[in-house]
C-alpha positions as CSV (number, residue, x, y, z in Angstrom):
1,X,118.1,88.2,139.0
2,X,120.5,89.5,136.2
3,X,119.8,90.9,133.1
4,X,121.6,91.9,130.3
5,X,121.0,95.7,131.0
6,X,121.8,95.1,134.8
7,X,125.3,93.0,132.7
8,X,125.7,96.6,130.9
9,X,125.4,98.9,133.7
10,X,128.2,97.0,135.9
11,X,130.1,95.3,133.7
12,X,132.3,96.5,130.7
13,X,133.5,94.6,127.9
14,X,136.4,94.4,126.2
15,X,138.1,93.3,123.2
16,X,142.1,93.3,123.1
17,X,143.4,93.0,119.6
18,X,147.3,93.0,118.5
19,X,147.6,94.5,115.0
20,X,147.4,92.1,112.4
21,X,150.5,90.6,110.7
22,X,152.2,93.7,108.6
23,X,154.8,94.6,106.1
24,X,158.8,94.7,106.3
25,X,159.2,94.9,102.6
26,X,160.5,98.7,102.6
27,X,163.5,99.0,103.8
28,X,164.5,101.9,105.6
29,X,160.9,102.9,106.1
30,X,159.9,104.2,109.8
31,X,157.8,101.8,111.8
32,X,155.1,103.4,112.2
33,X,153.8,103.7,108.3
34,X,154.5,99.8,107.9
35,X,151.2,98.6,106.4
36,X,149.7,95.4,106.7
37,X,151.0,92.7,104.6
38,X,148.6,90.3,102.8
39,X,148.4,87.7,105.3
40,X,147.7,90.5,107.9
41,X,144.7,92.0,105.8
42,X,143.2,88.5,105.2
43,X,143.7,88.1,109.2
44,X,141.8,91.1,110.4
45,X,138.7,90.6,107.4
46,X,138.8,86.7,109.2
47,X,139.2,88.3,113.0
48,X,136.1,90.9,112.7
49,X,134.2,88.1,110.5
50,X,135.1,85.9,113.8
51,X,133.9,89.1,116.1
52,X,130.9,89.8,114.4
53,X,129.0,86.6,114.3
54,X,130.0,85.6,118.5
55,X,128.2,88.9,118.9
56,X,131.4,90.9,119.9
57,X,130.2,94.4,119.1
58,X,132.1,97.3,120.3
59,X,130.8,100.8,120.5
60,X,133.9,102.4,120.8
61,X,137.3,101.6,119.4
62,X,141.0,103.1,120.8
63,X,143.6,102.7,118.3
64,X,147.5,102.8,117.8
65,X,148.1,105.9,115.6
66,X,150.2,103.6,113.2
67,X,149.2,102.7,109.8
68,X,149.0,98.6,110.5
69,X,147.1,99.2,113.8
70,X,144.3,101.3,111.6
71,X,144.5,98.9,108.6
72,X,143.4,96.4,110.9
73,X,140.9,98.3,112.5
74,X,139.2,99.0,108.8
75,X,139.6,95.8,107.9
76,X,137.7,94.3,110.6
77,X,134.4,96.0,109.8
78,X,133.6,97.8,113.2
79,X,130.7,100.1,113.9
80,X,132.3,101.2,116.3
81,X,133.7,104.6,116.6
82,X,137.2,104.9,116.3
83,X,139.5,107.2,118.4
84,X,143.0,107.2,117.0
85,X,145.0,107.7,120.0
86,X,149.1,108.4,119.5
87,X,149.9,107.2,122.8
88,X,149.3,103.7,122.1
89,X,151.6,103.5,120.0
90,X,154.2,101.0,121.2
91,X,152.7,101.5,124.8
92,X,153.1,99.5,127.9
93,X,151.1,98.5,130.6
94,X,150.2,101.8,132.3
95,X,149.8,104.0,129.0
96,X,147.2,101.0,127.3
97,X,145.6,100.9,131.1
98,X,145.6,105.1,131.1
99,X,143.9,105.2,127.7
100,X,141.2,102.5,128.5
101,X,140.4,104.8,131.7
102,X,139.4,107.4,129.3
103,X,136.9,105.1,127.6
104,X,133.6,105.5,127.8
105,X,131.7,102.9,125.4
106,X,129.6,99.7,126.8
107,X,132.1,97.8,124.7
108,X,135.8,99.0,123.3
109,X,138.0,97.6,121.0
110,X,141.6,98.2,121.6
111,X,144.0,97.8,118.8
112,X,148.2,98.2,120.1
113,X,150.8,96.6,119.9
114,X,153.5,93.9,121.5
115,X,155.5,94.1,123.8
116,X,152.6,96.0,125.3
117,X,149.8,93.9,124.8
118,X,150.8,90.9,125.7
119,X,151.8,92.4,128.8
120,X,148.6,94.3,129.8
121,X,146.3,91.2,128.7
122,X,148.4,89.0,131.6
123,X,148.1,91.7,133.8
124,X,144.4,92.5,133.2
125,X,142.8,89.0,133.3
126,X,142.3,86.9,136.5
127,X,143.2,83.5,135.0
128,X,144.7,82.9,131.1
129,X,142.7,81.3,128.5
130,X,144.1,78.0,127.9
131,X,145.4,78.2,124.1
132,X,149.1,77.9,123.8
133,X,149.4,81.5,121.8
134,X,148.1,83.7,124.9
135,X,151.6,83.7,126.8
136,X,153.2,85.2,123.6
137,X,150.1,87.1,122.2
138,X,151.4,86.7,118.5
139,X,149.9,89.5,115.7
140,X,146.2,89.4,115.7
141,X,145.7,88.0,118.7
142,X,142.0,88.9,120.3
143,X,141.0,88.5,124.0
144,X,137.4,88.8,125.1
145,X,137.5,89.7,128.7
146,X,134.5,91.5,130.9
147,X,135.8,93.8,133.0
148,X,133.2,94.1,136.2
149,X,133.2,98.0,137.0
150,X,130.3,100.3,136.3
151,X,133.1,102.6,134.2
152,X,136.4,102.5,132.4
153,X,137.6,105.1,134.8
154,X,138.0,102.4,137.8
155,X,139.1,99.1,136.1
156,X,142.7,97.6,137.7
157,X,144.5,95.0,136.7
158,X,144.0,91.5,137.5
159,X,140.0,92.2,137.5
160,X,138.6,91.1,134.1
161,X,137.2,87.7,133.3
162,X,138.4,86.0,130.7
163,X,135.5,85.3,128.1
164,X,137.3,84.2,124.4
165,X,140.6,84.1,122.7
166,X,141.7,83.4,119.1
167,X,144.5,84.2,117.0
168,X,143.8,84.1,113.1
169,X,146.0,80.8,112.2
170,X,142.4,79.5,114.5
171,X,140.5,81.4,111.6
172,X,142.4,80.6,108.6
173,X,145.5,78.6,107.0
């Protein structure tokens, strides 16, 4: 017999997020202080909005140092607590994987960026949602996936189970 608690002790959840659509309209301004742009911020309100009412709750949140990455995070409306962590910024693979390993929440939200995330959600997940924006994991882009380990410290790719994805052109025009 499962149970949710028996669900919590040996399985983790996780929610992979790509920042939300940002800004370009400074020039000469260094990448990582581009804001969100309009679209983006409407996106991310939409995306935790989205997250919120499926019952996607994180307790603990890792999050690109750079301003778009913790726009979106605030703009989403988590509980959770956030660590801002510099080494997702514009990380691949191994560094998103090596932070997650650190977690230590029932539930954590991770907030990067591509190329990165697009290739750690591929690498992470035994079988790919079928919506046709997974393969290029475009801004905003959200997967639910369960990862089933007791803790963080232990997860490998090609483990977690696909649960939900979205983007926010699903959530709004």
């Amino acid at each position: 017999m499962t149970t949710e608690l028996g669900r919590q002790c040996m399985t983790k959840r996780l929610i992979l997020m790509r920042h939300a659509k940002s800004s370009w309209a400074l020039s000469g301004q260094p990448d990582h202080d581009r804001p969100l742009n309009e679209r983006g911020a409407k996106s991310a309100a939409a995306l935790g909005s989205w997250l919120h009412t499926r019952g996607y709750e994180a307790d603990e949140a890792l999050v690109s140092t750079a301003r778009r990455t913790r726009e979106t995070f605030s703009a989403l409306k988590s509980a959770a607590n956030p660590q801002f962590t510099a080494t997702l910024y514009n990380a691949g693979p191994a560094a998103i994987m090596a932070a997650l390993r650190q977690a230590s929440g029932a539930c954590v939200l991770l907030i990067a960026h591509n190329p990165g995330m697009c290739d750690f959600a591929n690498r992470l997940i035994t079988s790919r949602p079928a919506h046709p924006r997974f393969e290029d994991f475009p801004t905003g882009a959200t997967l639910v996936a369960d990862c089933p380990v007791p803790d963080w410290s232990v997860l490998a790719f090609n483990q977690a189970i696909t649960v939900d994805f979205i983007v926010p052109r699903d959530l709004i025009d």
